[in-house]
N, C-alpha and C positions, 0 to 999 in steps of 0.2 A: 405791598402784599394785600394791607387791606385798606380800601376805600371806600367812606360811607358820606352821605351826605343827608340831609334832610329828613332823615329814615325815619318816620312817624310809626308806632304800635301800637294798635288798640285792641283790646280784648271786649267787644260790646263796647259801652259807652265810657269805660275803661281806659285813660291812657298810660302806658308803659312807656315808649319812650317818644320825644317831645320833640320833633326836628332834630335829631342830634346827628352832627357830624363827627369823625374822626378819621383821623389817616393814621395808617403806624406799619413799616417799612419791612421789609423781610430780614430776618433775623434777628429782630424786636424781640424782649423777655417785657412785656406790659402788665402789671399789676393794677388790675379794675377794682375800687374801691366807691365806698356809698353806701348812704345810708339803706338799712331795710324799705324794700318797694321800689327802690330807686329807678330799677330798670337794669341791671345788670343781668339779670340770668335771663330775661329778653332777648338781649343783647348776643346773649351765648347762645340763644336757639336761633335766631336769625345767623348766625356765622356758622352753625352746625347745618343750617340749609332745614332746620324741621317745620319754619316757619314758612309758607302756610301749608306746608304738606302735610304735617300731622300735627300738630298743633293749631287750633281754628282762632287766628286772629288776622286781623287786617293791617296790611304793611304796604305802607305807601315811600317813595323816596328812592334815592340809590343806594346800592351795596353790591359790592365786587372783591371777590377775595381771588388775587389772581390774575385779574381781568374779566371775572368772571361773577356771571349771580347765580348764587347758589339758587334764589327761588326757582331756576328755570331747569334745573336738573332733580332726579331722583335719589330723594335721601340717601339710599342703601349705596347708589355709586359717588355722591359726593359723600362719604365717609371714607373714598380713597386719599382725599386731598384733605379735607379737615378731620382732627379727631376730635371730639365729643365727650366729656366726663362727665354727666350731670351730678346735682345736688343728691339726688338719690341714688345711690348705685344700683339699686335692687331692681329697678325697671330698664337698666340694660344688661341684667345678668339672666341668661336664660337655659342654662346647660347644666346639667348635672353635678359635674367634678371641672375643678381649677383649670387644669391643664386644657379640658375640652373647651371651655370660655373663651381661652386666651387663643388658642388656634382656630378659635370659629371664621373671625373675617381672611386671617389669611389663607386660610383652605376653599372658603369663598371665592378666595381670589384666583383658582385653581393654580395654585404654587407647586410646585413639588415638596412632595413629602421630609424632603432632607432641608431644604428651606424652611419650612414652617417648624419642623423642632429649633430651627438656631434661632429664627425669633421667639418664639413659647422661652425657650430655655433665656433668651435674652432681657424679656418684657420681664418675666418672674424675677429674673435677678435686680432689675434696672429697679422695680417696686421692693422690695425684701421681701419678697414673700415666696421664694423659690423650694419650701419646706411644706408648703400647702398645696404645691402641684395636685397631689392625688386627693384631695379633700373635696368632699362633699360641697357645694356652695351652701346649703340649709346649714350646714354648720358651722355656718360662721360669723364671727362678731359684723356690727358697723363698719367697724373701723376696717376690717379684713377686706370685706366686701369693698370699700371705697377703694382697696390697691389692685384688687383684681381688676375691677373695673379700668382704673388707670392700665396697668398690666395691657390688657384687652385693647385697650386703642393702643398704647404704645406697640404693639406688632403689626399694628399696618401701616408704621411707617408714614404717617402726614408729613403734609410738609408745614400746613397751622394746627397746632395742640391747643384746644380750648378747655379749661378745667374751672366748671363751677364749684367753688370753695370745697377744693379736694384736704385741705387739712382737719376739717368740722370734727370727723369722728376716729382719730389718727393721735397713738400716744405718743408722746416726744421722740421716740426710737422712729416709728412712721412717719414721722415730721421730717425729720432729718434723709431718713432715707428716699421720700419721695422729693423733697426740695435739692440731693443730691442727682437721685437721677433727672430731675428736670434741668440743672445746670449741663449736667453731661450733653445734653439735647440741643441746649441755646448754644452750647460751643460748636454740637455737630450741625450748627445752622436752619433749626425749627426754628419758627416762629411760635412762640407761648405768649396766650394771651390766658391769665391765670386772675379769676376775681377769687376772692377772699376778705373775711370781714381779722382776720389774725395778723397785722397787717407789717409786724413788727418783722416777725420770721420770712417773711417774701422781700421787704421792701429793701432786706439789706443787698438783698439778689438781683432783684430785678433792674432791667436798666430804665424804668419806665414808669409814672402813676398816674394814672388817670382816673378824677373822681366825679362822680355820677351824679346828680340828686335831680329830684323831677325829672329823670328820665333824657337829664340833657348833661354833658359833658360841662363840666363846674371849672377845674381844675385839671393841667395836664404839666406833668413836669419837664416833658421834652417833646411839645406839638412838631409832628411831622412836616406843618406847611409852614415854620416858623423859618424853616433855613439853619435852626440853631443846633450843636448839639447837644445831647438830654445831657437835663442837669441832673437828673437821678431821682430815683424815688423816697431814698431816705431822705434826700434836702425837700422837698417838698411837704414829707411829714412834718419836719421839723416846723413850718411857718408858723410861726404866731399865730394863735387866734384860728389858724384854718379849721382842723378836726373841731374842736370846740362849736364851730358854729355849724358844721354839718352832724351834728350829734354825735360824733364817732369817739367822744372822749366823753366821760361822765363819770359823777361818784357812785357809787352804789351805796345799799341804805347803809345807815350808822350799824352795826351789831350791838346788842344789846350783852351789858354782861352776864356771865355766865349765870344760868342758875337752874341745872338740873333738877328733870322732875324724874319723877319713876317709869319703868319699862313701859312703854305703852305697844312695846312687838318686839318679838327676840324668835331668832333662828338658834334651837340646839342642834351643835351636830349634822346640818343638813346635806344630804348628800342629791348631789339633780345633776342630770344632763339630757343628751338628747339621741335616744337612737344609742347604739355600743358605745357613745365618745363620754367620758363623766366629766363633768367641768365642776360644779362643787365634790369636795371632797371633806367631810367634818367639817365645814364652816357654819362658824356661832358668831351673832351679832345683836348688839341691842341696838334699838329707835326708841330713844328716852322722850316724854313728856317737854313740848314746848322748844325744842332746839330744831337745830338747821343741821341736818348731819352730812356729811359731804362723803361719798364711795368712791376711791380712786383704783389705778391699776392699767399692766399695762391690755392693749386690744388682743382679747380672748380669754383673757382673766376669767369670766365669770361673772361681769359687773350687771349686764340686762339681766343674766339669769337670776341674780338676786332679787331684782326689780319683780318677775316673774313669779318666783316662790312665793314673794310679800303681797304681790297683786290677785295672787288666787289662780294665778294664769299658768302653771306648771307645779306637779304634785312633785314632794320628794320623795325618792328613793328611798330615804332615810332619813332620822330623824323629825321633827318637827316643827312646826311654824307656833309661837305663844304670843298670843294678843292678852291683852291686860284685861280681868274677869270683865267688866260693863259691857266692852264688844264683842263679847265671844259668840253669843247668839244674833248678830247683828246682820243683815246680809252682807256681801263683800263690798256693795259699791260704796258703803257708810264706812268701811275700812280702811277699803286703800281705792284712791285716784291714780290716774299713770300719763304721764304723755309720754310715750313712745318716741324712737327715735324718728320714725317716718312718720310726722304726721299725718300725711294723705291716710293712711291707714284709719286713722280714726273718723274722716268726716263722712259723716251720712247727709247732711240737709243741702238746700239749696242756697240761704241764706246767711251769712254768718251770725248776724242774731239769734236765728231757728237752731242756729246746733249751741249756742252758749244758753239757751233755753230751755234747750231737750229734755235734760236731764230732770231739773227743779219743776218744770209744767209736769211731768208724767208722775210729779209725786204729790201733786194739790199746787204745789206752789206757784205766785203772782210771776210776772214775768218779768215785772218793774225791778224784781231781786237783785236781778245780774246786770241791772245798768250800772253800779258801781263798777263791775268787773270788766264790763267794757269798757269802762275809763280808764282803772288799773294797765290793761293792756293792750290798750293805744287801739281800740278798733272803732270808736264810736265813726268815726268818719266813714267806715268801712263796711258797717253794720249791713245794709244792705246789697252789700256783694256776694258772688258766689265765693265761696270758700274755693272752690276748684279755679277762679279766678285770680287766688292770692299766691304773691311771692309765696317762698318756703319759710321766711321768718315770718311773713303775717298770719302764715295758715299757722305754724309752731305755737304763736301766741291764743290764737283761737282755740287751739287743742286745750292748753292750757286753760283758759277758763273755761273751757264746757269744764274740765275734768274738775278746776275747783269751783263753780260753781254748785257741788255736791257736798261741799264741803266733808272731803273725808278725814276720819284721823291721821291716814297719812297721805301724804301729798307726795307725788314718787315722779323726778324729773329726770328723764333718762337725754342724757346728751341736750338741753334747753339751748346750745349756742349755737345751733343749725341757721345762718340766716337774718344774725341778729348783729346790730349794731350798738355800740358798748351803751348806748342810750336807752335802748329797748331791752336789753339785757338787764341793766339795773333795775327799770319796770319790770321785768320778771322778777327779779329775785327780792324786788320789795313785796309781790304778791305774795311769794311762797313766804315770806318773812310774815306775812299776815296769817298765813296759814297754819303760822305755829301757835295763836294764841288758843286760849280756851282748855288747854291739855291735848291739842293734835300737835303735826310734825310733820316736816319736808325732809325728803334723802332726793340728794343729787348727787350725781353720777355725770364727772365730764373727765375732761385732759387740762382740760384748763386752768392750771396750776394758779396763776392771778386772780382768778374768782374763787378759787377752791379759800388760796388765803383773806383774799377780802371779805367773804361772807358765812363761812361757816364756822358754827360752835366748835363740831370735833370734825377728825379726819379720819377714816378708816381705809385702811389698802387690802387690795383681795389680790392673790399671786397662790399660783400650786392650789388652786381651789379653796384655801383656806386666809379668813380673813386677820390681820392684824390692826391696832389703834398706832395711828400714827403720832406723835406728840407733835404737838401746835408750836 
């Protein structure tokens, strides 16, 4: 099905992937793993055929999905044969309401009308999200947006399903139900080639692992030109020593014991949504002095919206935001920092130094400030790159230090495991741990149930708009 050989990527002076060969056979479920940069979501725009149609990089080597190279057709008709999930959802959603998304390729494909409701009605069920049909796309979480999207390619029917790390923004109900309907798929004879940094949850499924770093093919648990058959993906996790040495296994920082300071932000009563739909409803929360608070819940809860209220970036309906008296005249950026679930969203500069510098040069300060922070989070190597240049977990990190290089009181991490491998993750969550000293404070906001318990003080769950303390 797929044949690659020598496939070199470079973006500028830039290389993504490094000679790397693979084969992997029709009716393969392959789980692509590696560390952050590695070259994987490269990898997924070269099989998607966007490479060098719309994405401007240089690709030298072979590659044939099929018999066939995608470089030599047009994207919009090779998405009949491969489907295409990116890291982002938000940049292949472009329709109004659910339902119109998900029927857009097949109606493209001038089907008839009684065809195209049985896949819509199919793709919606096959993702769980068959209760969002009539919903607005603006109104919807991360997490939502990454099944519609799934949804959306699943109705035209490929015969290879490529899915860059479709579980990122996906609470364990979305975990499940997308990891079910992708078995449903392997059994009806797709090809899934599925990368993910989550690796636990795929690997028990797939028949397949193949791990990436510098851009070349490291590890494969059942190489197609071997003659053998796959030994499976969960045996290959298991090896001694492997993950460890490609970063994919690490501790996160020690927690420090408890020791509550005073409110330094509390939501009374806040009521916000967006447009007629309310998503908070009377939710009250503190962000105490000096801790790592952690916001859970399931996708559409309300969890970015709180980020929003606290960040200055959506007014409430109702009730009110209280910052602790010192900051209350303070401007917002000394309040609260954000990274966002899309990074891209936040990069303005050319170079990834220039946007971790942005912030501190336009306020007097030396630029030498945030070389620490570019050590914190692994960019110094990187420093002179384009940030539009960077995987999704490098640009994630760079977002992250422009926003703490402001050092705000509160440091607000929405969704931080976009991209990241358990190594770089740790480096984040030691920085936001740094964040906390001095009387500021991080809130994070994931699914990630294992980070939630490794590193945070308290837990709080948002559900029905209104927030509860979860006991540790």
């Amino acid at each position: 099905m797929i044949e690659i050989r020598d496939l070199t990527v470079r973006y500028g002076d830039a290389v993504a992937l490094d000679r790397l060969s693979l084969r992997v056979r029709a009716g393969e479920y392959l789980l692509v793993a590696g560390p952050s940069g590695g070259g994987k979501s490269t990898l997924a725009l070269c099989l998607g055929g966007l490479i060098p149609h719309l994405v401007r990089a240089e690709a030298a080597g072979e590659i044939l999905v099929g018999g066939v190279d995608p470089r030599q057709h047009d994207p919009a008709q090779w998405a009949r044969q491969v489907g295409l999930v990116y890291q982002n959802p938000s940049t292949q959603l472009f329709n109004e309401f659910v339902a119109d998304e998900v029927a857009f390729g097949p109606r493209n494909l001038g089907l008839p009308e009684r065809e195209i409701a049985a896949r819509v009605a199919e793709a919606l069920e096959a993702a769980g999200i068959a209760h969002l049909a009539a919903r607005p796309l603006r109104q919807l979480s991360g997490g939502e947006q990454q099944r519609v999207a799934i949804a959306a390619v699943l109705a035209m029917r490929p015969r290879l399903l490529v899915l860059d790390e479709p579980l990122a923004n996906l609470d364990a109900q979305g975990v499940a139900q997308v990891l079910d309907a992708l078995d449903r798929l392997h059994r009806q004879g797709i090809t899934l080639v599925v990368i993910e940094h989550r690796l636990a949850a795929v690997a028990a499924r797939a028949t397949r692992l193949a791990l990436l770093e510098a851009g070349r093919v490291v590890a494969d648990s059942g190489a197609a030109d071997s003659g053998a058959a796959d030994s499976g993906a969960a045996e290959l996790l298991a090896r001694p020593g492997l993950l460890e040495g490609l970063g994919l296994r690490h501790p996160y920082p020690p927690r420090p014991a408890p020791t509550p300071g005073p409110a330094l932000v509390a939501l009374e009563e806040v009521s916000a949504g967006y447009g007629p739909r309310r998503v908070l409803d009377g939710a009250s929360l503190e962000v105490r002095q000096g801790e790592l608070l952690a916001l859970v819940g399931p996708n559409g809860s309300g969890k970015t919206t709180v980020a929003r209220v606290l960040a200055g970036l959506l007014r409430p309906r109702r009730g009110r935001v209280r910052w602790a008296a010192p900051l209350r005249g303070l401007p917002g950026y000394r309040r609260a920092g954000m990274l966002f679930q899309q990074p891209r969203h936040q990069a303005l500069l050319e170079r990834v130094e220039d946007e971790v510098a942005y912030g501190p040069e336009n306020l007097g300060r030396e630029r030498a400030e945030v070389e620490p922070l570019l050590a914190a989070a692994d960019l110094l190597a990187l420093r002179e790159r384009s940030p539009w240049s960077l995987s999704a977990g490098q640009l994630q990190r760079t977002a992250l230090a422009a926003a703490a290089a402001l050092a705000p009181a509160l440091l607000i991490l929405d969704e931080p495991t976009l991209g990241q491998d358990e190594a770089h993750l740790a480096r984040l969550m030691a920085l936001a741990r740094e964040q906390c000293a001095g009387g500021r404070a991080a809130l994070l906001i994931t699914h990630d149930e294992g980070l939630v318990a490794a590193v945070a003080d308290r837990v709080l769950a948002l559900e029905g708009g209104k927030v509860r303390e979860v006991a540790s």
